[in-house]
Every structure is written in structure tokens, then in C-alpha cells.
gemmi code that builds the backbone of each chain (N, CA, C; Angstrom):
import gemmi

chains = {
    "A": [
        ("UNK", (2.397, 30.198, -3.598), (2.271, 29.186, -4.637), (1.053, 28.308, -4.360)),
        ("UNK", (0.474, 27.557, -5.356), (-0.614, 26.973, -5.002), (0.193, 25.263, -5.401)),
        ("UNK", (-0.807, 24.616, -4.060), (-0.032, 23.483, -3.926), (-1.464, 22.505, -4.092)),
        ("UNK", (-1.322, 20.974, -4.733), (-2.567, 19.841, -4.881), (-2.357, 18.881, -3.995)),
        ("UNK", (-3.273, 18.904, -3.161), (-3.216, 17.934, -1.226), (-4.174, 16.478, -1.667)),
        ("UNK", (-3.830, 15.769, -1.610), (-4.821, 14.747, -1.312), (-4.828, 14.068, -0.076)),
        ("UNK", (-5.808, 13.444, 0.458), (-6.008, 12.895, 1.935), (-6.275, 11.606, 1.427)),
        ("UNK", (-5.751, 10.487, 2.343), (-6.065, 9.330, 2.633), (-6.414, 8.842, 3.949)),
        ("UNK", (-7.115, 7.542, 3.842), (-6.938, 7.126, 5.535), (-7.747, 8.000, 6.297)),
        ("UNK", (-6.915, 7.689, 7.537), (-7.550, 8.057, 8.820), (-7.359, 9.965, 8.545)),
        ("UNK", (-6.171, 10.608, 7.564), (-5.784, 11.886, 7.527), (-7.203, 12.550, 6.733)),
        ("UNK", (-8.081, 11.731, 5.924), (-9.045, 12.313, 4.716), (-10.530, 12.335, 6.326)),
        ("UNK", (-10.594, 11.221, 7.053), (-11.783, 11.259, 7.947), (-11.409, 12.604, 8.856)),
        ("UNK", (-10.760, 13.038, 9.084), (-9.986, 14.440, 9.982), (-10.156, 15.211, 9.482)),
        ("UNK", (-9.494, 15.433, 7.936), (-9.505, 16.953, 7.037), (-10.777, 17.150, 6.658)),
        ("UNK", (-11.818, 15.861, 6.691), (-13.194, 15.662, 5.566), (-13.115, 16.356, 4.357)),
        ("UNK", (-12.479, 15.670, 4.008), (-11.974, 16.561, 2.318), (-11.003, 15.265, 2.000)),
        ("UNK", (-10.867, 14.668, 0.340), (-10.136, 13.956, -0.164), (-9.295, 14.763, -0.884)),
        ("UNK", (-9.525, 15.951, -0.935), (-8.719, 16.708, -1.930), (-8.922, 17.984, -1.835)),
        ("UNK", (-7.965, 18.754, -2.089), (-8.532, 20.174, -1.924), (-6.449, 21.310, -2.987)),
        ("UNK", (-6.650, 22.413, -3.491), (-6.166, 23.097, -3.385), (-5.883, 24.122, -2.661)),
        ("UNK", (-4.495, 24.617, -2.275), (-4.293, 25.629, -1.362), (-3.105, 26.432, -1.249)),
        ("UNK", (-3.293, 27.716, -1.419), (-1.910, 29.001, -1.631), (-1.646, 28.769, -0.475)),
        ("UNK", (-0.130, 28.600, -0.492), (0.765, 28.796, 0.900), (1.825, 29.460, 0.506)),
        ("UNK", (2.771, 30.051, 1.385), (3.797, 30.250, 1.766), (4.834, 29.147, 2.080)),
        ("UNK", (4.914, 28.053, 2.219), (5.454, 27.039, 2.916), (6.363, 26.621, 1.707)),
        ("UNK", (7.930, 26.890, 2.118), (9.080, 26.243, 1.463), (8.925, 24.944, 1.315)),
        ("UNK", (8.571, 24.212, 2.514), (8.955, 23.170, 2.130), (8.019, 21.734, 2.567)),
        ("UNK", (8.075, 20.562, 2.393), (6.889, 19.686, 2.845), (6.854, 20.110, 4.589)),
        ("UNK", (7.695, 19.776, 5.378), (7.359, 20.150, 6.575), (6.733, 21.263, 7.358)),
        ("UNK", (7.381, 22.253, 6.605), (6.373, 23.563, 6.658), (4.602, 23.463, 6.711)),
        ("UNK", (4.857, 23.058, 5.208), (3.446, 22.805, 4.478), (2.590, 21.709, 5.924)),
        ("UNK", (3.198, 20.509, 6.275), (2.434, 19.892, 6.915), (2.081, 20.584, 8.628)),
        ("UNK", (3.014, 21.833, 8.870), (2.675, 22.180, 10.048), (1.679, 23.498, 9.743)),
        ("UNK", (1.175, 23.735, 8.972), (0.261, 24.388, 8.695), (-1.330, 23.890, 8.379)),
        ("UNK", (-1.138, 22.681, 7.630), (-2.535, 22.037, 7.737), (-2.331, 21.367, 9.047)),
        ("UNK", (-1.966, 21.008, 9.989), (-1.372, 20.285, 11.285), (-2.146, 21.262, 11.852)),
        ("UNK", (-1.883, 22.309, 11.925), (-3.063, 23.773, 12.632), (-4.109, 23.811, 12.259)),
        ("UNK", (-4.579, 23.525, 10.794), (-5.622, 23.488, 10.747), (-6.479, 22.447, 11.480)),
        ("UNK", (-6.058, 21.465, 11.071), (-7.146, 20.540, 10.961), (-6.653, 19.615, 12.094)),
        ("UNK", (-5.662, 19.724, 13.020), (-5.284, 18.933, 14.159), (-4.904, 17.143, 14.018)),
        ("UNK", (-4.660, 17.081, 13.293), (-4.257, 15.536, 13.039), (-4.036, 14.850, 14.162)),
        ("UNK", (-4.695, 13.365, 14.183), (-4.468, 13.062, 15.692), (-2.823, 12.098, 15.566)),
        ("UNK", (-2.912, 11.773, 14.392), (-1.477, 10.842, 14.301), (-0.172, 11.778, 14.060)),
        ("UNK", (0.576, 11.277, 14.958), (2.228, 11.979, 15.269), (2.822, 12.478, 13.522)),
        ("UNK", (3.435, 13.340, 13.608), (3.958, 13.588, 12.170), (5.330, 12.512, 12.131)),
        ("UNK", (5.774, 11.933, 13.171), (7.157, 11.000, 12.996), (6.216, 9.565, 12.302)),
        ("UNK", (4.832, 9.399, 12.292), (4.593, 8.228, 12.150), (4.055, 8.474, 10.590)),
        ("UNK", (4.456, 9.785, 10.054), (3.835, 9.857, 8.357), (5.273, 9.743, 7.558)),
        ("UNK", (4.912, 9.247, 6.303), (5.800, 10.215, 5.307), (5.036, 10.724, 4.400)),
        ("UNK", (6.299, 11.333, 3.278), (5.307, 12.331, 2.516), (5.795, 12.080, 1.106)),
        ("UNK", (4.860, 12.301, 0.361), (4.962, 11.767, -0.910), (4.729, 13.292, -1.932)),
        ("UNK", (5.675, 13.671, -3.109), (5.634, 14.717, -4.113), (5.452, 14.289, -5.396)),
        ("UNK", (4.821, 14.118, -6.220), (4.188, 14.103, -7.247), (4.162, 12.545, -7.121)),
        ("UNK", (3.492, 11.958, -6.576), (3.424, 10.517, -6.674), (5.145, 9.832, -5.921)),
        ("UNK", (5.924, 10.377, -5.665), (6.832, 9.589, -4.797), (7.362, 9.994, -3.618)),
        ("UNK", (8.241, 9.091, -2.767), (8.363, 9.279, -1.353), (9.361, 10.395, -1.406)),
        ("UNK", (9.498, 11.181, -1.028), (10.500, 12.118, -0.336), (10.451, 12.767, 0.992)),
        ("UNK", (11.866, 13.388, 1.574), (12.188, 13.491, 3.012), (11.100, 15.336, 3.028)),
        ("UNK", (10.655, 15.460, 4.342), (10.004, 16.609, 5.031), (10.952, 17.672, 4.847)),
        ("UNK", (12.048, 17.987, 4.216), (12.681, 18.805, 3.802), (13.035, 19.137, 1.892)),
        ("UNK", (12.226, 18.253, 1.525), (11.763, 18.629, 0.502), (11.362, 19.881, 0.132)),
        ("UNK", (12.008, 20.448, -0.864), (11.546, 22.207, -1.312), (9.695, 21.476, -2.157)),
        ("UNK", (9.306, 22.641, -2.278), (7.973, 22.644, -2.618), (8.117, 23.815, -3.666)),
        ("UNK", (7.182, 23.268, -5.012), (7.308, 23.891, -6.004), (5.589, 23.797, -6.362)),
        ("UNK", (5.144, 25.355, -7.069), (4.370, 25.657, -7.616), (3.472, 24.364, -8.395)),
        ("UNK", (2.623, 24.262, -7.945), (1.293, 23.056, -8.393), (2.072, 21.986, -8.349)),
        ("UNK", (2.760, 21.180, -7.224), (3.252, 20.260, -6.968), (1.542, 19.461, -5.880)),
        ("UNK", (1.693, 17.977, -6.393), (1.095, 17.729, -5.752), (1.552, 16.717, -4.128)),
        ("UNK", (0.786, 17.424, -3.606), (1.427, 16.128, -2.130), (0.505, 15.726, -1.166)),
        ("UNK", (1.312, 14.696, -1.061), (0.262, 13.472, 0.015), (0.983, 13.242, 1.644)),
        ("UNK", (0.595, 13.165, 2.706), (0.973, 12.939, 3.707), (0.378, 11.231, 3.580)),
        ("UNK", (1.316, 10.481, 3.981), (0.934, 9.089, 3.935), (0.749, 8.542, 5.581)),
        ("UNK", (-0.090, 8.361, 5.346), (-0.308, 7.380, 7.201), (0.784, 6.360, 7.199)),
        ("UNK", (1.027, 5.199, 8.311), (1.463, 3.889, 8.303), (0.584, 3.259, 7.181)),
        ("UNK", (0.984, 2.337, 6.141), (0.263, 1.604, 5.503), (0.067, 0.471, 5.877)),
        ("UNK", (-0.732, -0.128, 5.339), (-1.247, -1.386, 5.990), (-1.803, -2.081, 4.787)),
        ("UNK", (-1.346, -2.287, 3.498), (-1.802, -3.308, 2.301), (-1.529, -4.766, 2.600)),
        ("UNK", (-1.755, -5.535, 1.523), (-1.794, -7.132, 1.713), (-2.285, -7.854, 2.749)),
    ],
    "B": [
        ("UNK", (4.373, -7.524, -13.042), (2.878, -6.911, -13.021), (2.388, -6.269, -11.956)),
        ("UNK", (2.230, -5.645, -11.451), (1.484, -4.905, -10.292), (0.285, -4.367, -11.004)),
        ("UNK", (-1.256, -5.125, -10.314), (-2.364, -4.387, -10.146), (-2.988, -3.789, -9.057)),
        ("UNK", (-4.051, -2.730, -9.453), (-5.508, -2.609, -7.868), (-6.764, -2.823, -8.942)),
        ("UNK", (-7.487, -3.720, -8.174), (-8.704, -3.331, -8.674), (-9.947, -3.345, -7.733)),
        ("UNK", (-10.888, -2.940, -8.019), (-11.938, -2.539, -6.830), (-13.121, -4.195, -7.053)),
        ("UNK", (-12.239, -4.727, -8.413), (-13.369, -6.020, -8.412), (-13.014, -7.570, -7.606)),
        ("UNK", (-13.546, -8.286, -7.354), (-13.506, -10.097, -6.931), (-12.144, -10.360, -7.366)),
        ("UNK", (-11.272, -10.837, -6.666), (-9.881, -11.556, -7.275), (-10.372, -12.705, -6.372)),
        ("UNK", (-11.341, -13.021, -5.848), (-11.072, -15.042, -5.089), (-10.532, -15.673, -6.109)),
        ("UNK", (-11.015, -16.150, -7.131), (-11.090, -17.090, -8.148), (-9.717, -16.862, -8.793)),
        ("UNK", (-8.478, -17.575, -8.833), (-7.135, -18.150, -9.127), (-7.803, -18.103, -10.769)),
        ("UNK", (-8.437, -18.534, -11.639), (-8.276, -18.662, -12.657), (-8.862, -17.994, -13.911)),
        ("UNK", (-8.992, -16.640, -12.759), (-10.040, -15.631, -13.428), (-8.841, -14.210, -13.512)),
        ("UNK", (-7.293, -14.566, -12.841), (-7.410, -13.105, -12.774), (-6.549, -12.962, -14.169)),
        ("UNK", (-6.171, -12.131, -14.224), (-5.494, -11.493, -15.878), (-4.422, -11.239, -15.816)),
        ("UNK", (-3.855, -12.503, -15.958), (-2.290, -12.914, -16.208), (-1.850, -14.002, -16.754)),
        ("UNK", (-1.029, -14.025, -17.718), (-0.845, -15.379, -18.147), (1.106, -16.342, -17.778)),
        ("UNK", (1.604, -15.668, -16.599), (2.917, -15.486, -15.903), (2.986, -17.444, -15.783)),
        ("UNK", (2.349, -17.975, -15.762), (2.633, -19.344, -15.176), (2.173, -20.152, -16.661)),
        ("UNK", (1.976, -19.961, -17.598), (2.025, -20.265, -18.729), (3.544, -20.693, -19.463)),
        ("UNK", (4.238, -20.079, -19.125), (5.761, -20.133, -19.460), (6.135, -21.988, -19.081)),
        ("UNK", (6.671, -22.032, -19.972), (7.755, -23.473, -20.456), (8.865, -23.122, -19.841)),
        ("UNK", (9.618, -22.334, -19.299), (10.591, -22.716, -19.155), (10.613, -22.733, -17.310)),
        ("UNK", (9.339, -22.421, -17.320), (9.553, -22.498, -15.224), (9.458, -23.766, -14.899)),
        ("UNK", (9.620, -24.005, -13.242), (9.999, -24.961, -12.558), (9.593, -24.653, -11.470)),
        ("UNK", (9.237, -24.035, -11.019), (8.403, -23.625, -9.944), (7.578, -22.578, -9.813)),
        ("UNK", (6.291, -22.580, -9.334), (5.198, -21.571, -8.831), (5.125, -21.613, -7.698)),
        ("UNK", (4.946, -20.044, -6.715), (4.632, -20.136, -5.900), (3.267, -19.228, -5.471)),
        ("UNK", (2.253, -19.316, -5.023), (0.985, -18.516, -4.454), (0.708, -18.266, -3.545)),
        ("UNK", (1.077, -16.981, -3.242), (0.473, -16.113, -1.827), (-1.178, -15.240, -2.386)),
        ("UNK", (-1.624, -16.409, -1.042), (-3.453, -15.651, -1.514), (-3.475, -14.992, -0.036)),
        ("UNK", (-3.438, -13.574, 0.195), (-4.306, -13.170, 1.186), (-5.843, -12.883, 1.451)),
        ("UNK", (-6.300, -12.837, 2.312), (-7.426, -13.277, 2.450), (-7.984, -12.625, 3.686)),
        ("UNK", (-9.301, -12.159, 3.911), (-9.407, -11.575, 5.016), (-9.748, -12.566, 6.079)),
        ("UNK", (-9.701, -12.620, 7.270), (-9.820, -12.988, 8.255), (-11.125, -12.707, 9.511)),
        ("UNK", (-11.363, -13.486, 10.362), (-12.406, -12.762, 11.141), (-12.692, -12.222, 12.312)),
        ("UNK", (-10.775, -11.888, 12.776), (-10.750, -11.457, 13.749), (-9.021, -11.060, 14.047)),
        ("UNK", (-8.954, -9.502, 14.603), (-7.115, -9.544, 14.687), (-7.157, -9.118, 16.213)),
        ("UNK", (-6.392, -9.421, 16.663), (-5.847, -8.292, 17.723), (-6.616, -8.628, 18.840)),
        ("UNK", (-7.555, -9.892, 18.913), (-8.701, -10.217, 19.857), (-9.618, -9.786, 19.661)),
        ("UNK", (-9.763, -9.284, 18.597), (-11.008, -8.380, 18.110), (-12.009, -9.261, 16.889)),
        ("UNK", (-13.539, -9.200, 16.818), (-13.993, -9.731, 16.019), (-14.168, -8.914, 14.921)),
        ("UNK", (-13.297, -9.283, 13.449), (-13.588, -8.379, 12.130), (-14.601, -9.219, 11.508)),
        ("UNK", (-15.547, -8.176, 11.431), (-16.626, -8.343, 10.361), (-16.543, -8.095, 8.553)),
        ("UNK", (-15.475, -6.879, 8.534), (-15.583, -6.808, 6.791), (-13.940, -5.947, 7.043)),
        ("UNK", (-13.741, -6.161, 5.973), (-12.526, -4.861, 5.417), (-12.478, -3.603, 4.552)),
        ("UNK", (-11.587, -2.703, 4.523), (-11.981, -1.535, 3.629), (-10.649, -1.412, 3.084)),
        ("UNK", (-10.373, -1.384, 1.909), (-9.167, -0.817, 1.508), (-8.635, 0.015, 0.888)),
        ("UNK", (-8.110, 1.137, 1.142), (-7.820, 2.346, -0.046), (-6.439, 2.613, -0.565)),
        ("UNK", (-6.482, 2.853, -1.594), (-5.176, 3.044, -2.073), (-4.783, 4.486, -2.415)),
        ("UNK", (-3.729, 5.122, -2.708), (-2.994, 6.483, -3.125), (-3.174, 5.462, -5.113)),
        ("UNK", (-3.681, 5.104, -5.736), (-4.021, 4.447, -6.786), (-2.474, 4.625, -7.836)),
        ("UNK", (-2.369, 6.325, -8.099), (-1.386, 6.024, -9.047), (-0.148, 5.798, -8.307)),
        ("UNK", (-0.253, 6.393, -7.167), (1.776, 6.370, -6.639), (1.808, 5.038, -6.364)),
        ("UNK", (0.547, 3.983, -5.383), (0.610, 2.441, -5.941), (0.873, 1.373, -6.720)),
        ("UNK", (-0.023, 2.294, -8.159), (0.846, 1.128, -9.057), (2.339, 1.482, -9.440)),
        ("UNK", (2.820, 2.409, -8.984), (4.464, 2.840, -8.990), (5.325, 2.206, -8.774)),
        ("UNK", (4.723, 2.090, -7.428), (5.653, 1.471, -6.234), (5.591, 0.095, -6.147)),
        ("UNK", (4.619, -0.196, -6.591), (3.794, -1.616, -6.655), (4.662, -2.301, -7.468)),
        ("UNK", (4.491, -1.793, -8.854), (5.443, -2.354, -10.220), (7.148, -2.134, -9.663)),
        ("UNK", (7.805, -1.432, -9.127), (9.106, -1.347, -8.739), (9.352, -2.270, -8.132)),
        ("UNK", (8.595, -2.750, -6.874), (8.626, -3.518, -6.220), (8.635, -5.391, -7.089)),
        ("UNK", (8.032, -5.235, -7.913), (8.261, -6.299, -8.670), (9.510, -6.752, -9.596)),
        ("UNK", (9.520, -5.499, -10.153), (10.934, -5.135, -11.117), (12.266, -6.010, -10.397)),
        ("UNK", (12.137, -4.958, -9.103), (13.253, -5.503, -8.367), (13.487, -6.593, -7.698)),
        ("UNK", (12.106, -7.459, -7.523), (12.542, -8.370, -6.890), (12.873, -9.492, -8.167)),
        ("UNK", (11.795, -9.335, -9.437), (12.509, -9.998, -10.627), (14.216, -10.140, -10.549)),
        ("UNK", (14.788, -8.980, -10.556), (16.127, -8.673, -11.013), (16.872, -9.278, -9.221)),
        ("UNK", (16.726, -9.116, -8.389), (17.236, -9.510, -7.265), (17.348, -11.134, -7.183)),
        ("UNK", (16.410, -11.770, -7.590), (16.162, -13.527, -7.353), (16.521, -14.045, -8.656)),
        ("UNK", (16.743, -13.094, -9.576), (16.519, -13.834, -10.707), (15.351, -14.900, -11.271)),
        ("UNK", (14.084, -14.675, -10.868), (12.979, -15.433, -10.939), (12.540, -15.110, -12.488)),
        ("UNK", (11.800, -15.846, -13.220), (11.506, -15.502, -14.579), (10.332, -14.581, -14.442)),
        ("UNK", (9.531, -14.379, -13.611), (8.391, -13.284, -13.496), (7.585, -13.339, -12.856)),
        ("UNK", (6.750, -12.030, -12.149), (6.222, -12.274, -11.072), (4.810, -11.148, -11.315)),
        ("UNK", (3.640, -11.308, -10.542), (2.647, -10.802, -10.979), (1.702, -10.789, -9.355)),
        ("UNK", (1.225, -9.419, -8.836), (0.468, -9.254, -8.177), (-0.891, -8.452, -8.241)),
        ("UNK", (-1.467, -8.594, -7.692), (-3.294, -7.759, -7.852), (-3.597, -7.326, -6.340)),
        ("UNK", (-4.018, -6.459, -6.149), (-4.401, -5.855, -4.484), (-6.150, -5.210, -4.843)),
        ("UNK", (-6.601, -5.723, -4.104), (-8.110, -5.783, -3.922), (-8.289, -4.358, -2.962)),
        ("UNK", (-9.139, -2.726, -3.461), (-9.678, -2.313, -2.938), (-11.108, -2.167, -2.642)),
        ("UNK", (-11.570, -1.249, -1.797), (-13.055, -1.720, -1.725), (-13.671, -2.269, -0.705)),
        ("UNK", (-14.544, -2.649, -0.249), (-15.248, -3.353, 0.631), (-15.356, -4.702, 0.635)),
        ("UNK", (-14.237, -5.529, 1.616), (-13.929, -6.781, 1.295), (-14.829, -7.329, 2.800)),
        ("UNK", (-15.511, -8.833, 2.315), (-15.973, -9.901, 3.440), (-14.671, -10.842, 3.685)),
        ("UNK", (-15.489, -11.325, 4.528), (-14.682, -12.335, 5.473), (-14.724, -13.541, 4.065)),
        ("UNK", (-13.313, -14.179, 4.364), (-12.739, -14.922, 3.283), (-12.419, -14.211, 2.046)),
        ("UNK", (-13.178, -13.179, 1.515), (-12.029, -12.178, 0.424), (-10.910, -12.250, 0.298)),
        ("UNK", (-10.959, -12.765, -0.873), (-9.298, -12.201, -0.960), (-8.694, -10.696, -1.091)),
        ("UNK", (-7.745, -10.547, -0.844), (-7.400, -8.967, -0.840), (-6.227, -8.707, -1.603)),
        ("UNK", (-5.173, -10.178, -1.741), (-4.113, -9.754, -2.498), (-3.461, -11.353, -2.704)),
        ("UNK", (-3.046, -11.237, -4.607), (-2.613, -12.534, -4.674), (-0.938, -12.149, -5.220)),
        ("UNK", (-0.112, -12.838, -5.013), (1.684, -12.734, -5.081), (2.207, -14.340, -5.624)),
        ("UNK", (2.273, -14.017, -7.179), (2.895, -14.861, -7.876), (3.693, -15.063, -8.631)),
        ("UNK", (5.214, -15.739, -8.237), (6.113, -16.112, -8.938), (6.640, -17.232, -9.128)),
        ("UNK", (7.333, -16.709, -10.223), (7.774, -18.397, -11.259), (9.240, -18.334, -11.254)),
        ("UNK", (9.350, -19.585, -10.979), (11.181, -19.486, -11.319), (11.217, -21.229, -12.299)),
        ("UNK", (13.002, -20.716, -12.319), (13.179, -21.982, -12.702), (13.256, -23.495, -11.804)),
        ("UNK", (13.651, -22.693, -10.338), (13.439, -23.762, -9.663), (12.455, -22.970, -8.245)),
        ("UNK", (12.565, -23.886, -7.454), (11.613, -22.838, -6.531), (11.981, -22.748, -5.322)),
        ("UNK", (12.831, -22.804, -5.110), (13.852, -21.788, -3.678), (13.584, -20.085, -4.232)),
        ("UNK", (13.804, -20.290, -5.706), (13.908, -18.264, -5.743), (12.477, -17.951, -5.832)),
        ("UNK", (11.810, -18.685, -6.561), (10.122, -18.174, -6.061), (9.819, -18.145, -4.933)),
        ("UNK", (9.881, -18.894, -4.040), (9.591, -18.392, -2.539), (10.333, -17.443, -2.381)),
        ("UNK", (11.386, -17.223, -2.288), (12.077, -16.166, -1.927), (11.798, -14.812, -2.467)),
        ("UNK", (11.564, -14.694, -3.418), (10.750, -13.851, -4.124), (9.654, -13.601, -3.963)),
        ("UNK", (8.884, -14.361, -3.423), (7.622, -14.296, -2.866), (7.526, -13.591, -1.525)),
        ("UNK", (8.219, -13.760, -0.882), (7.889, -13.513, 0.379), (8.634, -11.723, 0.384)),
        ("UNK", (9.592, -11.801, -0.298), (10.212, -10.589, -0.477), (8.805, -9.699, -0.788)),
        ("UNK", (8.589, -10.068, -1.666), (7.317, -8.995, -2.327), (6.245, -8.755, -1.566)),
        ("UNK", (5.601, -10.102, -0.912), (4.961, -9.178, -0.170), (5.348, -8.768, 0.987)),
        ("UNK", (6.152, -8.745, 1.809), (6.964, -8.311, 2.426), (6.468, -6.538, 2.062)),
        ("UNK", (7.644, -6.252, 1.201), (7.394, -5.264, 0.446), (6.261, -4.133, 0.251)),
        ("UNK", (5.173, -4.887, -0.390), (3.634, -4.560, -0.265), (3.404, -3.926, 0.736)),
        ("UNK", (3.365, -4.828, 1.354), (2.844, -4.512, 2.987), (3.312, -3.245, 3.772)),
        ("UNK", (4.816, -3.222, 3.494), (5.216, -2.000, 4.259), (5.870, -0.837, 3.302)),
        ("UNK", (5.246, -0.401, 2.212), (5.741, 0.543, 1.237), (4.297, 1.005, 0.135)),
        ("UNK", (4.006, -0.252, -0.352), (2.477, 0.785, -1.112), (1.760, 1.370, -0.240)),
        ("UNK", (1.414, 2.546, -1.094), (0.824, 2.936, -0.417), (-0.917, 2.783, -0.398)),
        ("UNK", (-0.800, 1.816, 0.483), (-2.694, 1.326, 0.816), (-2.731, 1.272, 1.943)),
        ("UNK", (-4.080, 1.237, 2.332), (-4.681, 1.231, 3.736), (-6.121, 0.261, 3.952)),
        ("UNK", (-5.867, -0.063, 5.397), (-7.247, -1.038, 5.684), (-7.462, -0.504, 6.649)),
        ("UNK", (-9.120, -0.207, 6.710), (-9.600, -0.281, 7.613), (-10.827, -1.385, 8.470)),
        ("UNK", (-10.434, -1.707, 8.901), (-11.193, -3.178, 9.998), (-12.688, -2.409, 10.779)),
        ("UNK", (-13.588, -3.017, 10.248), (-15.022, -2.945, 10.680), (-15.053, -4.283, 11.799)),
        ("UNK", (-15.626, -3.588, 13.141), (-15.673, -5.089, 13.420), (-17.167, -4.935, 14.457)),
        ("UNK", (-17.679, -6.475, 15.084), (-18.830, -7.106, 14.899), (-19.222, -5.704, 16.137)),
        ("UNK", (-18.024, -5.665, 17.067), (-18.835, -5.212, 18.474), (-18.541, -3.692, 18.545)),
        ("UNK", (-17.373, -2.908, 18.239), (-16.799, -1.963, 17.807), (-16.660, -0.802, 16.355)),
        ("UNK", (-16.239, 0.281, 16.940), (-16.158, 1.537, 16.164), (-15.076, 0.913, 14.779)),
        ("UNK", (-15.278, 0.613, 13.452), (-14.278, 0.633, 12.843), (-13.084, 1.478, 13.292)),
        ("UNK", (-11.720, 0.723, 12.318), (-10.799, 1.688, 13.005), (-10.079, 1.773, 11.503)),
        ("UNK", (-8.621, 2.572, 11.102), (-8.274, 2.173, 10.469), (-6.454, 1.745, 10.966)),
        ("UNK", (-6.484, 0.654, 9.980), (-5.093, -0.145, 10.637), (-3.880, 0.377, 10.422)),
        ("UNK", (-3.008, 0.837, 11.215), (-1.685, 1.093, 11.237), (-0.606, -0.029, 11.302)),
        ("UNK", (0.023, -0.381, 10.220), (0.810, -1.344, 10.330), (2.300, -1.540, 10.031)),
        ("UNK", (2.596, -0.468, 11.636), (3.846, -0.448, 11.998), (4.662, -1.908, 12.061)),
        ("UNK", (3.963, -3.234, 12.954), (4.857, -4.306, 13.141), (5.262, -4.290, 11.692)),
        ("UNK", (5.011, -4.232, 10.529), (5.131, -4.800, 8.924), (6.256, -3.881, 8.702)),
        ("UNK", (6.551, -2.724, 8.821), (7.445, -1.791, 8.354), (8.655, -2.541, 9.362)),
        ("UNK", (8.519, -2.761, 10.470), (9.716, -3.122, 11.169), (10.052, -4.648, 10.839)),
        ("UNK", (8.918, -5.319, 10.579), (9.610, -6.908, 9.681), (10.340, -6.637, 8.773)),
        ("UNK", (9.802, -5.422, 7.763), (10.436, -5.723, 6.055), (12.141, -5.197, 6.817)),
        ("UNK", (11.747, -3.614, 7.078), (13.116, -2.964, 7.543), (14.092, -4.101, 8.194)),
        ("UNK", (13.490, -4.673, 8.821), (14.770, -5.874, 9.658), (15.271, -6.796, 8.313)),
        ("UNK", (14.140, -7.260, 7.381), (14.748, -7.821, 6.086), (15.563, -7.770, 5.347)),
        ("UNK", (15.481, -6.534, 4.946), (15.596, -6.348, 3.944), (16.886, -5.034, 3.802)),
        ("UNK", (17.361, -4.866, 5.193), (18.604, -3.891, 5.212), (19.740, -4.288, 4.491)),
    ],
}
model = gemmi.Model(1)
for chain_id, residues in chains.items():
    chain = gemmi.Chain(chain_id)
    for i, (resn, *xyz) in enumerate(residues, 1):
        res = gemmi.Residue()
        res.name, res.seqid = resn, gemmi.SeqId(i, " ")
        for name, pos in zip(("N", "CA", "C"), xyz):
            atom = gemmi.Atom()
            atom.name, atom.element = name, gemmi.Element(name[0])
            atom.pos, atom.b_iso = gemmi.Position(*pos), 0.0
            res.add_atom(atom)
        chain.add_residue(res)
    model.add_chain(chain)
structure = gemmi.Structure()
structure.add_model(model)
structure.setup_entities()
């Protein structure tokens, strides 16, 4: 299935890419994140992200569906 | 109201809201954040801020909704500054009206509370002697979480 990634933060200076599409195999968000996790080596712990599916928060066991888009969120730090 | 915008919010009487206009309030309260010129023992020179833009104003506006409906405050209105902010910038203003003003503060502080440890934005701190970094702001998730359980 092809899945829509966006990078933020400290995760977009790592991937050097704000955005990108990509066919995976990966059931599910956690999957999905231990595969770009190989790629691109993230230096921040995966316990210190969450993950966001079409614009909202959901758990790393989230199923993953065809042109879903998702975000790995750093710690935020607004206001 | 929940905004972002990438332009100047210093100026209180410029931004685009008319929430404190209302007759029937009794209290205002104003949280101006503002950048600072130094955290952690460290000297900050400028700020950077990015946002996830649409899941922001999402979460942003929920976050208001609910604290409306939680305090019962007559309405509340925030703006978050991305972009390349200086020292004294403001970065984010948090304003509510009640009828009296125990629930605007309370409401106030809830929200940004809130902000802080749920939109999704990010800063990163440039500073005078050092590698920018960008800020992780775990203590904030463990304030609101202790809050707000």
C-alpha cells in the first residue's frame, strides 16, 4: 500500500525530506515506524514519539490503510 | 478560536478577534508569551517554530471548545506565532472572558497548559554561543498530565 509521511522537527533534519511517499508492507503504525527507524536511524527513542493518522493522535498499533497519511510527532514544545 | 500564523502578533490590538468586546463579561484574562533570552543557562538568541499546521489547528480549536464547556467561560481565543521569532516576540497570546474571573484564569491556564503539551508545534532555540537545538518539552507534558488527570 502506499502510505503519505510527513517529517517535522528534529525527525525532518534526520530524514532531510519534509515529505515523501512510500509502498510498504507494514500493517500497522509501529511496523511502519520500524522500517523508516532502519532507514534513516532516528536519534530520538520511539517511547518519546507519538503518532498521528490523518491529522489525529492514535496508539502504534494502529492498522494502516492505503494513502493514509502519517506523522511521527517528536515531544512538542509550543507556547 | 485557535490560530497559527507566520506574521507579528506583539501588538494586543492588532490581532483578529473581537472575544472581549462582549457586554456581558466580567473578566479578561491575558497570557502573552514571549520569547526570552536565555533557558537552561543557556544564552537564546532567536526562536524557530514549526507546526504539523492542519492537525494544529484541530487540536488547537478542541482544546478551546473544551475548555469553553469545562469553566463555563463565555469565550476564549488563541494565536501561536510560527517562524523566526526575536528576543521579546511574542509567540503565543491565550484569552479568556468570563463572567467573573476565577473561571478565566482558570481557563487560562488550562489552555495553555494544554498548548504546550498536545499541539502539535515545535521550537527550536538558536543560541548566542552554541549549535541550535530543537526543544523537547517533556517537563510540560508531565505538568499538564499531573493536571489535568
Amino acid at each position: 500500500m502506499q502510505i503519505n509521511l510527513k517529517y517535522f522537527a528534529s525527525l525532518k533534519d534526520e530524514a532531510g525530506v519534509s515529505n515523501e511517499k512510500i509502498e510498504t508492507d507494514a500493517k500497522n503504525i509501529e511496523e511502519l515506524f520500524e522500517q523508516l527507524n532502519t532507514k534513516y536511524k532516528f536519534s530520538i527513542n520511539k517511547s518519546y514519539l507519538r503518532a498521528a493518522k490523518n491529522e489525529e493522535y492514535v496508539n502504534f498499533d494502529t492498522l494502516l490503510t492505503d494513502g493514509d497519511t502519517i506523522v511521527f510527532i517528536p515531544p512538542v514544545a509550543g507556547g | 478560536m485557535f490560530k497559527i500564523t507566520d506574521q507579528n502578533i506583539n501588538n494586543l490590538n492588532e490581532l483578529d478577534t473581537d472575544i472581549i468586546k462582549n457586554q456581558a463579561v466580567g473578566g479578561i484574562v491575558y497570557f502573552q508569551g514571549v520569547v526570552r533570552n536565555h533557558n537552561e543557562g543557556k544564552e537564546v538568541s532567536s526562536l524557530e517554530y514549526e507546526s504539523y499546521e492542519a492537525m494544529a489547528q484541530k487540536v488547537g480549536l478542541s482544546i478551546i471548545k473544551e475548555a469553553i464547556k469545562k469553566f463555563g467561560i463565555e469565550d476564549a481565543f488563541s494565536i501561536h506565532r510560527t517562524g523566526h521569532l526575536d528576543i521579546n516576540d511574542t509567540a503565543i497570546w491565550v484569552i479568556t472572558t468570563g463572567h467573573h474571573r476565577k473561571e478565566a484564569y482558570e481557563a487560562n491556564q488550562y489552555i495553555i497548559d494544554r498548548i504546550k503539551s498536545e499541539v502539535p508545534m515545535w521550537k527550536k532555540e538558536h543560541y548566542a554561543h552554541e549549535k541550535a537545538q530543537w526543544i523537547a518539552c517533556h517537563r510540560c507534558q508531565e505538568h499538564s498530565e499531573h493536571i489535568h488527570d
